[in-house]
N, C-alpha and C positions, 0 to 999 in steps of 0.2 A: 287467289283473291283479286278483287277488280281495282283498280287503282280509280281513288274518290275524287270526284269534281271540287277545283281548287275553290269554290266556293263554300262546300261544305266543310272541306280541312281548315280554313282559317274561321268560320265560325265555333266548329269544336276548339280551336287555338285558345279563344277567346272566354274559354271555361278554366284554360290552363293557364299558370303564372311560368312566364319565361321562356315557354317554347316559340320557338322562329321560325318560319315557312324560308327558307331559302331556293333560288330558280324555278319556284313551282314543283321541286321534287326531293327539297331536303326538310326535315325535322331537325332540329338544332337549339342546343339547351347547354350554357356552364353551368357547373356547380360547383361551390367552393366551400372548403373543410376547413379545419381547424390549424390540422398538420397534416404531413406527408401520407402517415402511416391510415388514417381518418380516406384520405380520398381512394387510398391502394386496396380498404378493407369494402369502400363503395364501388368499388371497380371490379372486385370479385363477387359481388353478390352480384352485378350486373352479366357478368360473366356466367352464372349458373344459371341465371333465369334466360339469357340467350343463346344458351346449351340445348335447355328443358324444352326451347318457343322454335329453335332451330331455326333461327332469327339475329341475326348480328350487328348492332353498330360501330360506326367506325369510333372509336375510343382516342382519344386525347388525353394525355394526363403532364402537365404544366405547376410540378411541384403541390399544390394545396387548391387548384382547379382544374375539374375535370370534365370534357366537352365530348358529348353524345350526339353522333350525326346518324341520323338513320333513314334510312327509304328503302321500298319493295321495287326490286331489281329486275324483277319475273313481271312485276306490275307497271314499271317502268315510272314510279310515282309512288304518292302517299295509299294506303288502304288502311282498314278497319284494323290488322294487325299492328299497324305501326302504331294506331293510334291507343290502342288497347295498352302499348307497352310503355309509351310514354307516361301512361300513368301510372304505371306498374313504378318504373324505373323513380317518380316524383312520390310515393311510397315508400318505397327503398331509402329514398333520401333522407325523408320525410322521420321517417324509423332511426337512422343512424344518425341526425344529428339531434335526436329529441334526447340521446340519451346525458 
């Protein structure tokens, strides 16, 4: 995949609540759970669907907030993948704390 002109990455941004453009080549987002076990049980679902996308972000986990850094390595920057998964991953979220 091509890595997207930083103009277009912070426009998509701007549809999403909380994601961060960091040096022009990070994606970056906390989320914070209720309890421990809450952020451990979204961190494994993150973990399968970046199994599945063979896609990885750098994971944080700070007790009851957990921080998602991601960027295309090969692309040397943001791409369509990255961005497809941040939505994914705000899904994810999105699911587990509605219940």
């Amino acid at each position: 995949m091509e890595k997207l002109p930083i103009p277009v990455v912070e426009e998509k941004l701007t549809k999403l609540s909380g994601w961060k453009l960091q040096d022009d080549k990070w994606l970056i987002k906390r989320y914070r759970f209720k309890t421990f076990l809450d952020a451990i049980a979204f961190v494994n679902e993150i973990a399968k669907l970046s199994e599945d996308e063979n896609h990885h972000p750098f994971i944080s986990i700070d007790y009851t907030v957990v921080t998602l850094k991601l960027t295309s390595w090969n692309a040397r920057g943001i791409t369509e993948l990255d961005l497809k998964l941040i939505q994914l991953y705000d899904s994810i979220y999105n699911t587990s704390t509605a219940q």
